[in-house]
C-alpha positions in Angstrom: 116.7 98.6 99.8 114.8 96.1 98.1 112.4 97.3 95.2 109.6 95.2 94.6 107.2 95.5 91.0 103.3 94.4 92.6 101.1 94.2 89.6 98.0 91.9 88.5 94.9 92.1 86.2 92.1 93.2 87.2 90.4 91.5 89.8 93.0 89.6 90.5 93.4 90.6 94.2 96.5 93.1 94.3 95.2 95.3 96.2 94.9 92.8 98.8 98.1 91.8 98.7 99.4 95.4 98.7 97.5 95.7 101.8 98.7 92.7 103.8 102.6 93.5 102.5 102.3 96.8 104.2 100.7 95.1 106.8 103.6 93.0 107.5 106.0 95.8 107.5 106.4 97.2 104.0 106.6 101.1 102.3 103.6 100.9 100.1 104.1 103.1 97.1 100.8 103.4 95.3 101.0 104.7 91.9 97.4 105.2 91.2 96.9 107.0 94.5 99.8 109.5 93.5 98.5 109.5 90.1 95.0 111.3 91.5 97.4 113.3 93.9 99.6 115.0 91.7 96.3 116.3 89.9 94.3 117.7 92.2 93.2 121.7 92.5 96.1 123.5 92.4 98.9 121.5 91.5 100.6 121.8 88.4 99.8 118.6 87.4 96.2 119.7 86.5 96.9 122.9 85.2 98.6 121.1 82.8 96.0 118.8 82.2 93.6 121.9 81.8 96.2 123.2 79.1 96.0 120.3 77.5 92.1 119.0 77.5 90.8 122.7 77.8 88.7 123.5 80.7 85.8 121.5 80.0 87.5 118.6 82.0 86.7 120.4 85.5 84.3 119.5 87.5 82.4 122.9 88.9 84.1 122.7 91.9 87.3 123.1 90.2 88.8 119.3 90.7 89.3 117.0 87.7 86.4 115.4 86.1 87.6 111.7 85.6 84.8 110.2 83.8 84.9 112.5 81.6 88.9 112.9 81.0 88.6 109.5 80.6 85.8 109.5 77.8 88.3 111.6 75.8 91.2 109.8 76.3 89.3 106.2 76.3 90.1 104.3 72.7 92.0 107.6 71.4 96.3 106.6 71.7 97.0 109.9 70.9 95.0 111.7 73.3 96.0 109.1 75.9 99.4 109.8 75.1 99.2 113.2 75.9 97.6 112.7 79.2 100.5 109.7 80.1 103.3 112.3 79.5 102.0 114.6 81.9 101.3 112.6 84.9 103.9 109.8 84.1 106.9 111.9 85.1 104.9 113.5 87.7 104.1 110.2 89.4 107.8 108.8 88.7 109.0 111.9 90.4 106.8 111.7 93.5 107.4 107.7 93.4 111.5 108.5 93.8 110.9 110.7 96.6 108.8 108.5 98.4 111.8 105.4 98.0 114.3 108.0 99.5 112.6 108.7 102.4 112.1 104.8 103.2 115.5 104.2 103.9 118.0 101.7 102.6 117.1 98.8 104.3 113.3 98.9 103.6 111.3 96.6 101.1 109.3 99.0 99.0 106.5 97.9 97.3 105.7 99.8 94.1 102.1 99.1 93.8 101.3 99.3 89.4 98.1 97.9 87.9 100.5 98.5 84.4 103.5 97.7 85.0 103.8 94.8 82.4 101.9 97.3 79.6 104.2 100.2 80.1 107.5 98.3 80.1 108.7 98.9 83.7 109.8 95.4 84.6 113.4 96.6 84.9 113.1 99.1 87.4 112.1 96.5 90.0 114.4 94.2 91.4 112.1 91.6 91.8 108.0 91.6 90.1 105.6 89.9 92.0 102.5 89.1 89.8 99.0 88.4 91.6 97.3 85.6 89.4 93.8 84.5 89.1 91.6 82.4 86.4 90.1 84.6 83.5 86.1 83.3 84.9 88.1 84.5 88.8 88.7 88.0 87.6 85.1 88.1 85.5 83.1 87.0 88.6 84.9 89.3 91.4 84.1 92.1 88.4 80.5 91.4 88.2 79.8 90.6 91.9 81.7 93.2 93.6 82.0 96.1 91.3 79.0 96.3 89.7 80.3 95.4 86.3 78.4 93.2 83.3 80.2 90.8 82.5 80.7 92.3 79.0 82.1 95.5 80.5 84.2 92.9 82.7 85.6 91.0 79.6 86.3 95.0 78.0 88.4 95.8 80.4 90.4 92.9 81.1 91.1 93.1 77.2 92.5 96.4 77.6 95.5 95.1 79.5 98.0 92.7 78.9 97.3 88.8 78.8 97.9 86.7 81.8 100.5 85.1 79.7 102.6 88.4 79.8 102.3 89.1 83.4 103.6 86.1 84.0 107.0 86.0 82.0 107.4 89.3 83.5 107.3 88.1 86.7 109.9 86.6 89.0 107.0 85.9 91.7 103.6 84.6 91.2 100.7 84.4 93.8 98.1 82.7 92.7 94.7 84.1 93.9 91.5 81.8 93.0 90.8 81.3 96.5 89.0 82.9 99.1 91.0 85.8 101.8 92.3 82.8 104.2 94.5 80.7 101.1 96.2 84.0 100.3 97.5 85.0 103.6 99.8 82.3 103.9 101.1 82.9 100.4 101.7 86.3 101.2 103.1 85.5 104.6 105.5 83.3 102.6 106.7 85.8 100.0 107.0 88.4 102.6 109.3 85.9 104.6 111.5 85.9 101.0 111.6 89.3 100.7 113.0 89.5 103.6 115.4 87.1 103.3 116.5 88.6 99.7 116.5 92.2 101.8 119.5 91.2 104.3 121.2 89.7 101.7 121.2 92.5 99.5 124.2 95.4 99.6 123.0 98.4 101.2 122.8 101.7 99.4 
């Protein structure tokens, strides 16, 4: 099995890369989708959360209120750091049983936006960083989410600088372009990966 770090800034274009590596064959392991699994109605996940943040984070339909979880959490570390140590070992737990059932010769792609920021780097065998310009990421912001290009600039300073990302990784695509220049580059990576798959020691 080959484990594979995907992460980028936002706007960068991961998700599109996540999307054509599982097109090509790979087990996508999304952390943000488990992340909104693991607390939805009924799980223990959000009853913990409830615990936590009191009711008042429920929507009235009983499902977790985001915006609003998030406007407590938002700008306060400890708050935020309550939340992280309830769904972190969650989604770490789901993650691991989603790799075991990929089997050992599989390429599994562990899709997370913070990878870099929370440290993970060594879990991977290999991190593939998905680059693009500052003025890139603040134009795909504004034109196709919606965002000012204040809120834009907010967000991207929330995470870690593209100079991070890229020590951290051990792949880079680079992602200015439009759709049809990052195909082939993701064509070509997939091609290593597999390559770097069969030569690595099953398990």
């Amino acid at each position: 099995m080959l484990r594979l770090g995907l992460t980028g800034g936002i706007g960068a274009g991961k998700s599109e890369v996540s999307r054509l590596l599982a097109g090509y064959g790979a087990v996508l392991i999304d952390s943000d989708r488990i992340a909104r699994e693991v607390v939805e109605p009924g799980t223990p996940g959000l009853a913990a959360v409830v615990a936590e943040f009191g009711p008042g984070v429920l929507t009235d339909s009983g499902a977790l209120d985001r915006p609003k979880l998030g406007g407590i959490v938002f700008g306060d570390h400890d708050r935020l750091r309550s939340l992280n140590a309830i769904v972190h070992p969650l989604v770490r737990a789901r993650s691991a049983e989603l790799e075991s059932a990929a089997g050992p010769g599989a390429i599994v792609v562990h899709d997370v936006p913070l990878l870099v920021e929370n440290g993970m780097s060594a879990l991977f065998d290999l991190v593939l960083v998905v680059d693009a310009a500052p003025e890139t990421q603040i134009e795909r912001l504004v034109r196709l989410r919606g965002m000012t290009e204040s809120e834009a600039r907010e967000r991207m300073a929330a995470q870690a600088t593209r100079e991070e990302r890229r020590a951290a990784a051990d792949l880079v695509i680079d992602n200015d372009g439009p759709l049809e220049r990052l195909e082939p580059r993701v064509r070509a990576i997939w091609r290593d990966l597999l390559d770097r798959a069969a030569s690595t020691p099953g398990e």
